[in-house]
ZAMARGU-4260 file (C-alpha; in steps of 0.2 Angstrom, whole numbers, plus 5000, padded with zeros to 4 digits):
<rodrens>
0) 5000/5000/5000 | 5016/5011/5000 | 5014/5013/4982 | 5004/5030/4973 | 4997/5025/4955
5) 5006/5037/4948 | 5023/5029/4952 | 5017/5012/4946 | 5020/5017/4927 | 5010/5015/4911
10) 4994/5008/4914 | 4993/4991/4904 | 4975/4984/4907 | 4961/4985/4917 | 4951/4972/4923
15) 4931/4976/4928 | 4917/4965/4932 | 4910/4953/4922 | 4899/4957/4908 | 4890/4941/4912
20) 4888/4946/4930 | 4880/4963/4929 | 4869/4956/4916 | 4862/4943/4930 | 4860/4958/4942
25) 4851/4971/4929 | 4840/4958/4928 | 4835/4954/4944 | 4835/4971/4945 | 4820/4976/4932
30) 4812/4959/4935 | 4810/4964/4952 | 4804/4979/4950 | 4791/4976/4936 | 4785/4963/4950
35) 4782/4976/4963 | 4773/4988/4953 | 4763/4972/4949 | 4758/4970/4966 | 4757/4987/4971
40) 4744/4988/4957 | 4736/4971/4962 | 4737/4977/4980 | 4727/4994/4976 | 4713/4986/4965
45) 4710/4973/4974 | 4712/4977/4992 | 4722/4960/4998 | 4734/4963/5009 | 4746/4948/5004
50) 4748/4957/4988 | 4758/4973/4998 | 4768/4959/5007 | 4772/4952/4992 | 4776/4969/4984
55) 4786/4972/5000 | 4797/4956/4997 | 4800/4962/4978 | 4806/4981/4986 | 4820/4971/4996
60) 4826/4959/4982 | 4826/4975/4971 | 4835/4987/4983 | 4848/4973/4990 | 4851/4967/4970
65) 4854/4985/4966 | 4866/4989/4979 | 4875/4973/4977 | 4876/4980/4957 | 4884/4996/4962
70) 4897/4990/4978 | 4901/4978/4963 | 4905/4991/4947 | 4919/4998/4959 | 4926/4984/4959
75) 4941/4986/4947 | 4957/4979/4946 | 4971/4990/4938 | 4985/4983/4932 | 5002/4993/4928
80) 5021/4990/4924 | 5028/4992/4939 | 5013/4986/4949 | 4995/4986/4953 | 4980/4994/4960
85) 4964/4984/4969 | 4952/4995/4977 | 4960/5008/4986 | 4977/5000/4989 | 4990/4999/4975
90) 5007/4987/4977 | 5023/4988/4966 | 5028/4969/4960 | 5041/4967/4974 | 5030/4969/4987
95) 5018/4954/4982 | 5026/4939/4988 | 5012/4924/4980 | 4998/4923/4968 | 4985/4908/4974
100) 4967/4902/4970 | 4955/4899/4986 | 4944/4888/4984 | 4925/4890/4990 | 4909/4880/4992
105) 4904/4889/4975 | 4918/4900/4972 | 4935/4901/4967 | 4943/4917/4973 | 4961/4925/4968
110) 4970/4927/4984 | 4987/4939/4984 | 4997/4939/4997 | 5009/4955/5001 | 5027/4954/5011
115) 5018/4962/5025 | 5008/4948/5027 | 4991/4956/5019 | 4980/4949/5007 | 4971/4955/4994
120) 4953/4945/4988 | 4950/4946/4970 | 4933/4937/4965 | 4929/4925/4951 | 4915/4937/4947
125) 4931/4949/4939 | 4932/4948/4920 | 4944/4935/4912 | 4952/4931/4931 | 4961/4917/4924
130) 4971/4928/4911 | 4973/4940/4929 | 4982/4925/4938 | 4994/4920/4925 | 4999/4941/4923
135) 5001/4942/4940 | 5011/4924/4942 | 5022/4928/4929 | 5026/4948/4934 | 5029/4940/4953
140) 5042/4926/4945 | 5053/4938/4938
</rodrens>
C-alpha cells in the first residue's frame, strides 16, 4: 500500500466486472421491479393485503440486487508495469510475495498475498480472472 498509482508506470489493462455478472444483476434488478409495481397495482385494485407483502418482498430483492450491482462496478482491478492497484490500495511487484486460487463451496477466489503479510481478495466474478492470475504469476516470477 506504499505505492501511489502514479509511480506504478503506464497503465497496461484494466480488469472490471464481468459482463455476464451485471447482466444477472440488471436483471434481477428490472424483474423485480416490474413485479412490485405488479403488486402494488394488484394490492390497490383489489384490496388484499398479501399482495403489499408480496410487493414488500420484491422492494427488498430489488433494493439489495441494486446495491449489490453498484458496491460491485467499483470493483476494478488496475494493472500497471511496475505494479498494481485493487480497490483503494495499490502494490509495486516486489512487494507481492504469491499469487494463489482459494477455493470455496461455489467460488474460486484470487488470493494475493503482500510481504507484509496482507491479502488482497480478487473474485471470480472479475472479467477474464484466469488471464489476471497467469499476469500476475508471471510479473511475481521475475
Amino acid at each position: 500500500m506504499s505505492a501511489q498509482p502514479d509511480n506504478l508506470g503506464r497503465l497496461v489493462g484494466i480488469f472490471g466486472p464481468s459482463a455476464a455478472q451485471t447482466q444477472r444483476a440488471v436483471f434481477t434488478v428490472v424483474l423485480s421491479f416490474l413485479f412490485f409495481i405488479a403488486m402494488m397495482f394488484a394490492s390497490y385494485t383489489l384490496q388484499n393485503f398479501i399482495y403489499f407483502l408480496l410487493a414488500s418482498a420484491f422492494l427488498v430483492v430489488y433494493l439489495v440486487t441494486l446495491s449489490s450491482l453498484i458496491s460491485q462496478r467499483r470493483n476494478i482491478f488496475r494493472l500497471y508495469e511496475g505494479g498494481f492497484e485493487s480497490r483503494r490500495s495499490s502494490y509495486r511487484w516486489d512487494e507481492v510475495e504469491s499469487v494463489r486460487w482459494i477455493t470455496g463451496d461455489r467460488s474460486r477466489d484470487l488470493q494475493i498475498v503482500s510481504r507484509t503479510g496482507k491479502t488482497i481478495a480478487v473474485p471470480a466474478s472479475i472479467n477474464d480472472v484466469d488471464t489476471l492470475a497467469e499476469i500476475l504469476k508471471s510479473k511475481i516470477a521475475v
